[in-house]
C-alpha positions in Angstrom: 0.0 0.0 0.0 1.3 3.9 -0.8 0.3 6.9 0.8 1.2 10.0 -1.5 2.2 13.0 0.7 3.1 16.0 -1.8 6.0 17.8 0.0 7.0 21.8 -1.3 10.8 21.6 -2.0 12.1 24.9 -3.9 9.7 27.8 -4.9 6.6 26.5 -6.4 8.1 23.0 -6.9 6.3 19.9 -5.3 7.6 16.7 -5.1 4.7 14.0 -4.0 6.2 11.4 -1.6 5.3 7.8 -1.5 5.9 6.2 1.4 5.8 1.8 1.7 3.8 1.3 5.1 5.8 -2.3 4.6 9.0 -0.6 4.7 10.9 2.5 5.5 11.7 3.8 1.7 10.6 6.6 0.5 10.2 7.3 -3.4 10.5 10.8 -4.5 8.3 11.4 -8.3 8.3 14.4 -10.1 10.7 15.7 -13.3 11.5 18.6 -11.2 15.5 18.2 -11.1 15.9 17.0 -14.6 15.7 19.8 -17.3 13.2 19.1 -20.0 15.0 16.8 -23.1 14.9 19.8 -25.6 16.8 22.3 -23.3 19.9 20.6 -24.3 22.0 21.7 -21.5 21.8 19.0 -19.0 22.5 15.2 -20.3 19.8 12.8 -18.6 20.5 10.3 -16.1 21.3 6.7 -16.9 19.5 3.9 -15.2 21.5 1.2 -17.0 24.9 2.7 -15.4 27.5 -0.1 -14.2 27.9 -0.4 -10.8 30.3 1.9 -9.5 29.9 4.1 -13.1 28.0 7.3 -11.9 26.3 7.2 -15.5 25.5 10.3 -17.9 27.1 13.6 -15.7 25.0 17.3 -15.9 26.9 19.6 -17.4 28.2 20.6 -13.9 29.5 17.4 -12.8 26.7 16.2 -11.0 25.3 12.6 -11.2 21.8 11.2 -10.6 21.9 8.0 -8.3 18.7 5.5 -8.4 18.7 6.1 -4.2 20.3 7.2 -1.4 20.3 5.4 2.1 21.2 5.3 5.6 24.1 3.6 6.3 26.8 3.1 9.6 30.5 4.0 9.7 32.4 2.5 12.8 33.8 5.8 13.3 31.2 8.3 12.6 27.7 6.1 13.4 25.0 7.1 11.1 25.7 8.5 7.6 24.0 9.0 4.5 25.1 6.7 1.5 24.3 6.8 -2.3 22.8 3.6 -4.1 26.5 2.4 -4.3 27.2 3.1 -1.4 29.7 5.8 -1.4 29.6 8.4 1.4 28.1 11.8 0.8 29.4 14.8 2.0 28.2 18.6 3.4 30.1 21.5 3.0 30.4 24.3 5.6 30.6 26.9 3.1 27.3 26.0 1.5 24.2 27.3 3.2 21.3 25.2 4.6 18.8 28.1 5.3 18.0 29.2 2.8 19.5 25.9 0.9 22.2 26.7 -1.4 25.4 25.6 -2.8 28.7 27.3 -3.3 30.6 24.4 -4.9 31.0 25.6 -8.6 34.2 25.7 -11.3 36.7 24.0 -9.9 35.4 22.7 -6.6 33.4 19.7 -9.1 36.6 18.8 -10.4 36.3 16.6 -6.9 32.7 17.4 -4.8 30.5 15.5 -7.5 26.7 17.2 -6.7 24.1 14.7 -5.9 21.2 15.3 -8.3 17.2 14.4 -8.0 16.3 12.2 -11.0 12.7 11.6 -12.0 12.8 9.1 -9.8 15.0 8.4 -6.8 14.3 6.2 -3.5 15.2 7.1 -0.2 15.9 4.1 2.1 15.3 4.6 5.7 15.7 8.5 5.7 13.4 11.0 7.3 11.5 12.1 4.2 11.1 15.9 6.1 15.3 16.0 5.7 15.0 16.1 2.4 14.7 18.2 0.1 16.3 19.8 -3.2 18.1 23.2 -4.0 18.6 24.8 -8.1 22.0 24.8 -9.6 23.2 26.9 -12.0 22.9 24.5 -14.4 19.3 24.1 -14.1 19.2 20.7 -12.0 18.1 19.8 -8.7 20.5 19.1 -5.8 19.7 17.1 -3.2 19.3 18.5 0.6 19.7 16.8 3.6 18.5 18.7 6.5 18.8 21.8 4.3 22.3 21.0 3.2 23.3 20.3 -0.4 25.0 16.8 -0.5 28.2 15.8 -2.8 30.4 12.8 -3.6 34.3 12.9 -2.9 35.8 12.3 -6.0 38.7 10.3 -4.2 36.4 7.9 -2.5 37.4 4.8 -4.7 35.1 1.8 -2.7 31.8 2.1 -1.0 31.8 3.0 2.9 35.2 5.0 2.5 35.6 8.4 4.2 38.8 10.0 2.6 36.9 13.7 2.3 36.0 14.1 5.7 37.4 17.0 7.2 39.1 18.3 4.1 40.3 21.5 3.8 38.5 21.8 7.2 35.1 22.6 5.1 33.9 19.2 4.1 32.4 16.6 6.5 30.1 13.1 6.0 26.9 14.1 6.3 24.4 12.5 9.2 20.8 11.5 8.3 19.8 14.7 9.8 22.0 16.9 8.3 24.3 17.7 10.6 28.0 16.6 10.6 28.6 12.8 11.3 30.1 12.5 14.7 31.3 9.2 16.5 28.3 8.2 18.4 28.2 9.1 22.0 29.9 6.9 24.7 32.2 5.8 21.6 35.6 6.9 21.9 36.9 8.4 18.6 
């Protein structure tokens, strides 16, 4: 059984919800973050893409994953992972209210943004964390908690953390938003 919950995300922009009363995923529907075909200046996601291939790119270096999920580090307890399960990543620079992203030029060269497809599911994540922000290039970045959310570059195999704390600005981000911190009583 779905419930459809339509949820305001950027302007006039509404994503509707559907929530699995079996399970905890979440499927957000709605072309919002993927320009229309004929605009020509953001290539569509792939869902045929090899594992560990982030598919067709926007023309900003972003990348449409089929889902993003919760997942555990040892070290930093609960963090939010893409369908591959690579770590995403906030950055302190960027704003989460109002939502908005100061990664651009040469900061994609390495912070990959993490795009809203047509069609993306959201595995046990509190659908009122998420959310989307515009890019200059016309797509939709995904928010966590009001914070845009990237990819390291670097991060060659699922579950590894080699961004955290770089250049002091970038951190694994927590199902919440917040910076992923060892979990309390656990010595780091």
């Amino acid at each position: 059984m779905k419930v459809l919950i339509p949820r305001p995300l950027v302007g006039s922009v509404a994503l509707a919800v559907a929530l699995l009363v079996t399970g905890c995923t979440t499927t957000v529907t709605d072309p919002v973050a993927v320009p229309r075909p004929d605009s020509g200046t953001v290539q569509q996601p792939n869902p045929e893409a090899a594992q560990g291939d982030l598919g067709r790119r926007s023309s900003d270096g972003g990348y449409w994953p089929a889902s993003l999920q919760l997942g555990d580090n040892p070290e930093l307890g609960p963090v939010v992972l893409d369908g591959q399960g690579f770590t995403l990543y906030r950055f302190d620079r960027d704003s989460s209210a109002p939502s908005r992203s100061t990664c651009t030029e040469g900061c994609l060269l390495q912070w990959l943004p993490v795009l809203v497809s047509e069609k993306i599911k959201f595995a046990n994540l509190d659908p009122a964390k998420l959310g989307a922000v515009a890019r200059p290039d016309g797509t939709q970045q995904v928010t966590v908690g009001g914070w845009p959310v990237y990819r390291f570059a670097a991060d060659q195999v699922p579950g590894q953390v080699s961004g955290q704390g770089v250049d002091g600005a970038w951190f694994v981000v927590a199902p919440d938003g917040s910076k992923a911190a060892a979990p309390a009583g656990q010595d780091s």
